[in-house]
C-alpha positions as protocol buffer text, in pm:
chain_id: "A"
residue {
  index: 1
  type: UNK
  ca { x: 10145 y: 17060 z: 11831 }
}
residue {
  index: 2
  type: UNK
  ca { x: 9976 y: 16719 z: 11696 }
}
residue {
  index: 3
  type: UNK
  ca { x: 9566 y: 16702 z: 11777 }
}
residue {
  index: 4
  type: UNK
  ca { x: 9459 y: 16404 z: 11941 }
}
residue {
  index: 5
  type: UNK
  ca { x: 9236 y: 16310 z: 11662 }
}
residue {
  index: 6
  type: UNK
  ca { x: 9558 y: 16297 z: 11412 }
}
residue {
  index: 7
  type: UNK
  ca { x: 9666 y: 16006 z: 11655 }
}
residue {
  index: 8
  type: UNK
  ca { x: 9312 y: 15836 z: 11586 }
}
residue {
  index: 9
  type: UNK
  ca { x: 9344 y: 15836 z: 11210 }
}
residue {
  index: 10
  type: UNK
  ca { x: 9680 y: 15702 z: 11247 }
}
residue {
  index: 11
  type: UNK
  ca { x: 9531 y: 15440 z: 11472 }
}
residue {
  index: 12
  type: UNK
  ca { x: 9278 y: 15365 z: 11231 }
}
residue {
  index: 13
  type: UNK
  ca { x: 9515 y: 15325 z: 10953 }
}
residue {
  index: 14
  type: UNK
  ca { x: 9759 y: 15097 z: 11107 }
}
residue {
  index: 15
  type: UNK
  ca { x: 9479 y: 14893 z: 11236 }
}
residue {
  index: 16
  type: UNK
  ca { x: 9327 y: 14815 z: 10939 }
}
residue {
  index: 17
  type: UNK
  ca { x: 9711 y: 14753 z: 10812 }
}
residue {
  index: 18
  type: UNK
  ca { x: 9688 y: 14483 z: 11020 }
}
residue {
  index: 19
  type: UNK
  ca { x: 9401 y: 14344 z: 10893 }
}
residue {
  index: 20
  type: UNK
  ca { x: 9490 y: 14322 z: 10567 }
}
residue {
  index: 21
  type: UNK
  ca { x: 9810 y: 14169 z: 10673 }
}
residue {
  index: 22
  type: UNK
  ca { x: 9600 y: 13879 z: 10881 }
}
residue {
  index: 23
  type: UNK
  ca { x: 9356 y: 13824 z: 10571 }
}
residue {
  index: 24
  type: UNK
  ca { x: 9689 y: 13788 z: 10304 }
}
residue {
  index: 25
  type: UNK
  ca { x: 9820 y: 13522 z: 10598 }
}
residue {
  index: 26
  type: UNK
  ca { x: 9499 y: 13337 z: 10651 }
}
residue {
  index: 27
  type: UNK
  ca { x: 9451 y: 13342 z: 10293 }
}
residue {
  index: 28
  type: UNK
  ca { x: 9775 y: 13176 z: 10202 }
}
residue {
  index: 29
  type: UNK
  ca { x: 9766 y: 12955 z: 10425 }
}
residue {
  index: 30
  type: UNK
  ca { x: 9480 y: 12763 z: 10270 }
}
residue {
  index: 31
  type: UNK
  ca { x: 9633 y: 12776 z: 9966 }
}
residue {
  index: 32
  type: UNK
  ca { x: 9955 y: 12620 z: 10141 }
}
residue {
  index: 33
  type: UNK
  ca { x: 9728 y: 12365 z: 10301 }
}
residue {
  index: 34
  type: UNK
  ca { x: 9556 y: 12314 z: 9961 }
}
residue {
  index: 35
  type: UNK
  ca { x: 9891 y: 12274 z: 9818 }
}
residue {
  index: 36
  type: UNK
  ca { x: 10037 y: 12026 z: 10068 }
}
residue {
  index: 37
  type: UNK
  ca { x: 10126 y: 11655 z: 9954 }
}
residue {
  index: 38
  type: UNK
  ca { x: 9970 y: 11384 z: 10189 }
}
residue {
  index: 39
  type: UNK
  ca { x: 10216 y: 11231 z: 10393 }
}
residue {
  index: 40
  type: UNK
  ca { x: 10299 y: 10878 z: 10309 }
}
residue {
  index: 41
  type: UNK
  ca { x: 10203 y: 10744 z: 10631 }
}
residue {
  index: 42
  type: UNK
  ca { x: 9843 y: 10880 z: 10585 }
}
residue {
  index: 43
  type: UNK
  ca { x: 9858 y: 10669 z: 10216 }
}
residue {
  index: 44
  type: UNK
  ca { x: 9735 y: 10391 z: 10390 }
}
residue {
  index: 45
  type: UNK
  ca { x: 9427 y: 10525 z: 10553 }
}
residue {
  index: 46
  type: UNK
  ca { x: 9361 y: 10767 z: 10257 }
}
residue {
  index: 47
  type: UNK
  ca { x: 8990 y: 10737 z: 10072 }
}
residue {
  index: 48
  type: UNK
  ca { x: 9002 y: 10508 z: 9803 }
}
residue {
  index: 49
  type: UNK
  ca { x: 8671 y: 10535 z: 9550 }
}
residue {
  index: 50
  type: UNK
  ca { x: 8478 y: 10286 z: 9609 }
}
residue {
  index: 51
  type: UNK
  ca { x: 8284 y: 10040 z: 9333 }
}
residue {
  index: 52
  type: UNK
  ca { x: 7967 y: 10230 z: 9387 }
}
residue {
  index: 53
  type: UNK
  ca { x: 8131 y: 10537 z: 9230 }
}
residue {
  index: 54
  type: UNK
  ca { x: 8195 y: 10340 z: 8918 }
}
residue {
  index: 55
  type: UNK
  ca { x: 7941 y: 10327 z: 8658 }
}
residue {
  index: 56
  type: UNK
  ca { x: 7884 y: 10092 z: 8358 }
}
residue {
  index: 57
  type: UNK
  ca { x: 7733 y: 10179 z: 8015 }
}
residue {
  index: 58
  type: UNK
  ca { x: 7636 y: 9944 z: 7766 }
}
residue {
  index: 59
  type: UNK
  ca { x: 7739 y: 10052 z: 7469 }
}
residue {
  index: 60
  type: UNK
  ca { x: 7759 y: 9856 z: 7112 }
}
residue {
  index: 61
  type: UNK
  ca { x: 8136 y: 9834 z: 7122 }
}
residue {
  index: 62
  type: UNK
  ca { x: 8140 y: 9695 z: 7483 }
}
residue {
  index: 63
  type: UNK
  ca { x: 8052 y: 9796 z: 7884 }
}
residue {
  index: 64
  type: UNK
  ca { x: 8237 y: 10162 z: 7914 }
}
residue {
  index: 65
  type: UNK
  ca { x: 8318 y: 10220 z: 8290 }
}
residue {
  index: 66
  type: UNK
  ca { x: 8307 y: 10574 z: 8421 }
}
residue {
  index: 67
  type: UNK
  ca { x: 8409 y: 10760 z: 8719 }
}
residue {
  index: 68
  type: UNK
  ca { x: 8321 y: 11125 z: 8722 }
}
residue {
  index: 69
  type: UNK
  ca { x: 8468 y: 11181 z: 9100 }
}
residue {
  index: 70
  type: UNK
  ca { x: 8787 y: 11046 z: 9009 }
}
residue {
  index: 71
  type: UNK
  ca { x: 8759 y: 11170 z: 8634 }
}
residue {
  index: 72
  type: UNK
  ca { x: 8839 y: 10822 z: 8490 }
}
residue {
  index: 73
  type: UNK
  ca { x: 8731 y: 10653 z: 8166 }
}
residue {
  index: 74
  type: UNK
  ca { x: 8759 y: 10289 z: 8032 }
}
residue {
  index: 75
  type: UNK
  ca { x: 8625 y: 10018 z: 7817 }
}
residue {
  index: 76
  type: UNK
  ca { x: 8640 y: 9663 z: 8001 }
}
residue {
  index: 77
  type: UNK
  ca { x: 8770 y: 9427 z: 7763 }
}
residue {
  index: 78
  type: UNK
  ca { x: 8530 y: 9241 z: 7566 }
}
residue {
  index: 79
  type: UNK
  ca { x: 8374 y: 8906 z: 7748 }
}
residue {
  index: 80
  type: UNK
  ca { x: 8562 y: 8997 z: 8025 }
}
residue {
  index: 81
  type: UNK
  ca { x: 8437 y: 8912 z: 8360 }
}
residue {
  index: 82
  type: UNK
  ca { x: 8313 y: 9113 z: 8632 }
}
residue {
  index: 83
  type: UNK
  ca { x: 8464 y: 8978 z: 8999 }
}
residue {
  index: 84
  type: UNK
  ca { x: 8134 y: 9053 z: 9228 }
}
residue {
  index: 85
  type: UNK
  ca { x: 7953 y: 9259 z: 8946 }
}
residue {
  index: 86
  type: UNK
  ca { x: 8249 y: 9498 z: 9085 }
}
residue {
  index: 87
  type: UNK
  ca { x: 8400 y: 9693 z: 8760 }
}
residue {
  index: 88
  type: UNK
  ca { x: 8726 y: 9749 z: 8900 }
}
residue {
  index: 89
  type: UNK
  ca { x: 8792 y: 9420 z: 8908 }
}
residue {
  index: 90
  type: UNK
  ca { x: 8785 y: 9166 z: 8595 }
}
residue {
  index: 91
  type: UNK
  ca { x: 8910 y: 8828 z: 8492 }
}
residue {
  index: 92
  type: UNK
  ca { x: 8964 y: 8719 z: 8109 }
}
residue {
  index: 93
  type: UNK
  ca { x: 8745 y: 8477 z: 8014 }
}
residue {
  index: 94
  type: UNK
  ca { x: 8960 y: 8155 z: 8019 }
}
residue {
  index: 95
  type: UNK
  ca { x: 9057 y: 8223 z: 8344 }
}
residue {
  index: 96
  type: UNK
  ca { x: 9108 y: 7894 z: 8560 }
}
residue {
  index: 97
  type: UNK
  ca { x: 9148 y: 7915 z: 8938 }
}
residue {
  index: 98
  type: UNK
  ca { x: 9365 y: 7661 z: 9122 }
}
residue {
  index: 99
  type: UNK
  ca { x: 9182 y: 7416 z: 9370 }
}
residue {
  index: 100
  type: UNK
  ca { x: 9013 y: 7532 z: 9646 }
}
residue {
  index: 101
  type: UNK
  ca { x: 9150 y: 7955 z: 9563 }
}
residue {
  index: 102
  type: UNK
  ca { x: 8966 y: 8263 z: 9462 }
}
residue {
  index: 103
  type: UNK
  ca { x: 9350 y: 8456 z: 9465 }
}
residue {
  index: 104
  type: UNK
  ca { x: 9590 y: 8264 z: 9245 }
}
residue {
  index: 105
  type: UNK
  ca { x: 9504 y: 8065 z: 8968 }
}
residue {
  index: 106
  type: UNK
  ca { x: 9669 y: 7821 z: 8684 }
}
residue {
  index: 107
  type: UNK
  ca { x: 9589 y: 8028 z: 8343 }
}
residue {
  index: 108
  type: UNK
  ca { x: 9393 y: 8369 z: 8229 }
}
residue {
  index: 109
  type: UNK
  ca { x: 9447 y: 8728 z: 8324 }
}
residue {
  index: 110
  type: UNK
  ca { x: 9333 y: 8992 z: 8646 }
}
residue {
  index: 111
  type: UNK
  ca { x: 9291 y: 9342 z: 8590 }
}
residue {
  index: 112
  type: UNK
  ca { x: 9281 y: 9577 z: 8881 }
}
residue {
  index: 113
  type: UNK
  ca { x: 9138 y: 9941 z: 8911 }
}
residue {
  index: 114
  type: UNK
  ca { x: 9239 y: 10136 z: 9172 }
}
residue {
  index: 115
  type: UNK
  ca { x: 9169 y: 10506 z: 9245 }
}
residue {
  index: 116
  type: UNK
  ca { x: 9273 y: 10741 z: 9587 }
}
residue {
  index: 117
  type: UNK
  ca { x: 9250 y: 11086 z: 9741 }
}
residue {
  index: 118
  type: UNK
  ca { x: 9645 y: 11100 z: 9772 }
}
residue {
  index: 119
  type: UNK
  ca { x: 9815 y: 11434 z: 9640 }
}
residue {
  index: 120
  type: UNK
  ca { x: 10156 y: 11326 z: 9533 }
}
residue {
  index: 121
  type: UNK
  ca { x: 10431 y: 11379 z: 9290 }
}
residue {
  index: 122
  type: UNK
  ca { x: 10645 y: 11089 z: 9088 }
}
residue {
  index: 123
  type: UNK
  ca { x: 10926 y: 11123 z: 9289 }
}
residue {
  index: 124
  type: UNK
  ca { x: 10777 y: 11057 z: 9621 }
}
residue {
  index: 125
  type: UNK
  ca { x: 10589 y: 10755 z: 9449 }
}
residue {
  index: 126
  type: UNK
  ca { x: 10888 y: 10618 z: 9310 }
}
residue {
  index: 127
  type: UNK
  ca { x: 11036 y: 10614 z: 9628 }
}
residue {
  index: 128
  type: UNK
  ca { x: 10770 y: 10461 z: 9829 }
}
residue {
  index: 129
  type: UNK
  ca { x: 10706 y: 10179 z: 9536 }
}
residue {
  index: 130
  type: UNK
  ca { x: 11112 y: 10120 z: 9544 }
}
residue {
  index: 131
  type: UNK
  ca { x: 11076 y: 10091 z: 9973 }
}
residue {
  index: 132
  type: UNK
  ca { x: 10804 y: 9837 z: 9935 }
}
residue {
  index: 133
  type: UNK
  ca { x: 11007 y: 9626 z: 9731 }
}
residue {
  index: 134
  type: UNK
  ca { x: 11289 y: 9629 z: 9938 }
}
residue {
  index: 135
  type: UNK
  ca { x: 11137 y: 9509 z: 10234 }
}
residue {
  index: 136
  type: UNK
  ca { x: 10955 y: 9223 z: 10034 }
}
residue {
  index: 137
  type: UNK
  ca { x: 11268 y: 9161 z: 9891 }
}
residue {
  index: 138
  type: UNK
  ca { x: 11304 y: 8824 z: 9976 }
}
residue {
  index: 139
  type: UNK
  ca { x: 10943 y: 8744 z: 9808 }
}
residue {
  index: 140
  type: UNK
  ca { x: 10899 y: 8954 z: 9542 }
}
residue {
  index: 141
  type: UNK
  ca { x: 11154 y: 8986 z: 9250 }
}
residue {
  index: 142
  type: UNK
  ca { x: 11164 y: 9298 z: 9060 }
}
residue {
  index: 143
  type: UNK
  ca { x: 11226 y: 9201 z: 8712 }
}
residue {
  index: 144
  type: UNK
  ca { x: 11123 y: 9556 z: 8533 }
}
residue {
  index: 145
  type: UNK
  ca { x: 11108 y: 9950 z: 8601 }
}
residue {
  index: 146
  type: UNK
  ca { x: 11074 y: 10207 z: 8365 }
}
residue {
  index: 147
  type: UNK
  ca { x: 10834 y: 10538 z: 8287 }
}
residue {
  index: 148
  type: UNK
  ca { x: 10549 y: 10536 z: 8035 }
}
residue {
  index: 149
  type: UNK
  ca { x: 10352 y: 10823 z: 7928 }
}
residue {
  index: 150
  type: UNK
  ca { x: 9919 y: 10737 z: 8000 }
}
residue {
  index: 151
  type: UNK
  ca { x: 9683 y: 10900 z: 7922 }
}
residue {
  index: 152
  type: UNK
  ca { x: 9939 y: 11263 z: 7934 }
}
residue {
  index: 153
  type: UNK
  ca { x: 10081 y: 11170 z: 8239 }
}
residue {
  index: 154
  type: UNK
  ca { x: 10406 y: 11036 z: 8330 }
}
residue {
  index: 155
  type: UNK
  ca { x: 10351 y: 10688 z: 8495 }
}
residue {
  index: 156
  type: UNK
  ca { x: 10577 y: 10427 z: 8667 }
}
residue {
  index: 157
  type: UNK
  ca { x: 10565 y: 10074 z: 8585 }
}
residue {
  index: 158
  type: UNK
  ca { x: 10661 y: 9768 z: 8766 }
}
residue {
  index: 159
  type: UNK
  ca { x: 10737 y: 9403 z: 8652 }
}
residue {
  index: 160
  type: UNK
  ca { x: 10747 y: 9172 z: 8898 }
}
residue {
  index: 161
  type: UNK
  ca { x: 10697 y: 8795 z: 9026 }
}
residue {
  index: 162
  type: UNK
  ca { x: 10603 y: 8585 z: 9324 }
}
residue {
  index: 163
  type: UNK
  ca { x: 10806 y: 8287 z: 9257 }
}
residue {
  index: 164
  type: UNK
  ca { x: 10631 y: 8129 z: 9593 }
}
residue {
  index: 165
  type: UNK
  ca { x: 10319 y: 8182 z: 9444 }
}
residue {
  index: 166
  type: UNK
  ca { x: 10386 y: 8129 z: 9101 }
}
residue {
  index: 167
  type: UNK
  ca { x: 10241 y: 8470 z: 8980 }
}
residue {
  index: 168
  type: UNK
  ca { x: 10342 y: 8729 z: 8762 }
}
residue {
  index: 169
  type: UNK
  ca { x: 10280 y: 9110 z: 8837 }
}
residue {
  index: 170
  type: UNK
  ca { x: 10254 y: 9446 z: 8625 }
}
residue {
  index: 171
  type: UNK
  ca { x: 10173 y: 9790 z: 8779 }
}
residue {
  index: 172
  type: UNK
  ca { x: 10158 y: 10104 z: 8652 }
}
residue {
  index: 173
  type: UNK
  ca { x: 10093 y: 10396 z: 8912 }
}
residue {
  index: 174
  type: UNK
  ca { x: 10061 y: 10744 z: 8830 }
}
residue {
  index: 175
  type: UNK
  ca { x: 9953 y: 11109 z: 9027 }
}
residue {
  index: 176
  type: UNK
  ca { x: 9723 y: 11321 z: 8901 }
}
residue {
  index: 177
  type: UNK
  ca { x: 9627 y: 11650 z: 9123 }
}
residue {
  index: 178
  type: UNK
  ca { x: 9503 y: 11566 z: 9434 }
}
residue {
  index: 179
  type: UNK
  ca { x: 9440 y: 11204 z: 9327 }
}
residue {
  index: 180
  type: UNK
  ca { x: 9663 y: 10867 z: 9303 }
}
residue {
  index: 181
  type: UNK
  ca { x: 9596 y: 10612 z: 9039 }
}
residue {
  index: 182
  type: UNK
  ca { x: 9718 y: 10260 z: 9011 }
}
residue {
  index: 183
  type: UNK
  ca { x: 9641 y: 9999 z: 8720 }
}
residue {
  index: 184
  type: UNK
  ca { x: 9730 y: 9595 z: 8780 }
}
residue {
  index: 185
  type: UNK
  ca { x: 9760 y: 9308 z: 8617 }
}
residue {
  index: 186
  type: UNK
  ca { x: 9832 y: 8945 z: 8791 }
}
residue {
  index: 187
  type: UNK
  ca { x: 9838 y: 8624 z: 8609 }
}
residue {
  index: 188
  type: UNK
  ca { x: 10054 y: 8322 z: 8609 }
}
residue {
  index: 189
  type: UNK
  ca { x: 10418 y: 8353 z: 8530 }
}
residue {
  index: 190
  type: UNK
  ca { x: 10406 y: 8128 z: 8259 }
}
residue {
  index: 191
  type: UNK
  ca { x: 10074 y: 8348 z: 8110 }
}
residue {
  index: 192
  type: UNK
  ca { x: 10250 y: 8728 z: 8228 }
}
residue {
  index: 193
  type: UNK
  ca { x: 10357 y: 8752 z: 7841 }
}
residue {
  index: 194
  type: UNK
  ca { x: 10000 y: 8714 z: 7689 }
}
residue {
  index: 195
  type: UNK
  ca { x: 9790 y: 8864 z: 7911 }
}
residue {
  index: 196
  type: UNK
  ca { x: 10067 y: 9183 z: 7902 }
}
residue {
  index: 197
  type: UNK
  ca { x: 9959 y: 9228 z: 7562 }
}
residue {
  index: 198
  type: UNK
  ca { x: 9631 y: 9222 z: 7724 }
}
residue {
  index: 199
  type: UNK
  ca { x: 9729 y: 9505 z: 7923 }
}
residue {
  index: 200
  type: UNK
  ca { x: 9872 y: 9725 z: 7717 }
}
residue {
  index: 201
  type: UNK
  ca { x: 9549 y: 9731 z: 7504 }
}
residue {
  index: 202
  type: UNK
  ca { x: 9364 y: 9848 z: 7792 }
}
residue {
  index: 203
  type: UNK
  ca { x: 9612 y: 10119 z: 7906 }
}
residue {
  index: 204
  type: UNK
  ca { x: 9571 y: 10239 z: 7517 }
}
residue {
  index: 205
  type: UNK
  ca { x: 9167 y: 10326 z: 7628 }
}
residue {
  index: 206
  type: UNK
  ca { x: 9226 y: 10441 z: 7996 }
}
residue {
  index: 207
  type: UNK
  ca { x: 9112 y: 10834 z: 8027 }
}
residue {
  index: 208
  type: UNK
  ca { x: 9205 y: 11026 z: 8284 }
}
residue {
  index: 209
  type: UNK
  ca { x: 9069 y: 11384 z: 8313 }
}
């Protein structure tokens, strides 16, 4: 015959079975959340670091701009100009803006920063970058895609122009972990071959942790 108190130890056992069990779930389950790419219609509405998490060092060689919550490094150009004392934003120096305009302008180079919490891979960029273009298709003119290695990390880039506007456009926009990272450059079409040279100099310093 079985004693009631061999039913309690099986009890006991399969109840802290189940415990175990729960803990393993719960436990994934953060790491499945951790793991989970943002959805692209939260890209919009995701955190982007803002200017006051930049910081500028003078240094003999130039201003070096740091980001430690976004774990990005660069050098701005020398005699480069700050737009707003803002260092993710910076003009060349012989930079002209047309008439009554603090957008487009006839000659110099723009350099954009930009840094997000967005948790992505390079397919499901590419694909949102290639939607974009379509439906501004009859504005903007894709005139260049391929994939560059920055910094270690495989990045696209963009050429492209605003006839309308008369402006030429590079991007170059990478994932990293659970962050999103785009560089830009605007200028006039008839200035997009100089100040790309420009550009490429600075993606040649850009650090990303």
């Amino acid at each position: 015959m079985f004693k009631v108190g061999g039913f309690k130890k099986i009890g006991k056992k399969k109840i802290i079975f189940l415990i175990i069990i729960i803990l393993l779930l719960l436990i994934g389950g953060v790491f499945w959340w951790q793991d989970r790419e943002t959805p692209i219609e939260k890209w919009e509405a995701a955190k982007v670091s803002p200017k006051e998490d930049y910081m500028i060092k003078e240094t003999p060689e130039g201003k070096i701009v740091e980001n430690k919550k976004m774990g990005l490094t660069y050098e701005i150009p020398q005699d480069w100009i700050l737009e707003n004392e803002n260092p993710t934003r910076f003009y060349s120096p012989d930079t002209k803006f047309k008439e009554k305009s603090s957008i487009f302008f006839e000659k110099g180079c723009k350099i954009n920063v930009y840094a997000s919490h967005i948790k992505t891979n390079l397919d499901t960029l590419k694909k949102f970058i290639e939607a974009n273009f379509s439906n501004f298709s009859t504005l903007i003119k894709v005139d260049e895609s391929s994939v560059l290695n920055l910094s270690g990390y495989p990045a696209l880039k963009h050429k492209y122009h605003i006839e309308k506007f008369g402006m030429g456009h590079i991007s170059v926009e990478f994932p990293s972990k659970d962050k999103l990272y785009k560089i830009a450059l605007s200028s006039p079409i008839e200035e997009r071959e100089r100040c790309e040279e420009e550009f490429n100099k600075f993606l040649e310093i850009i650090s990303i942790d």
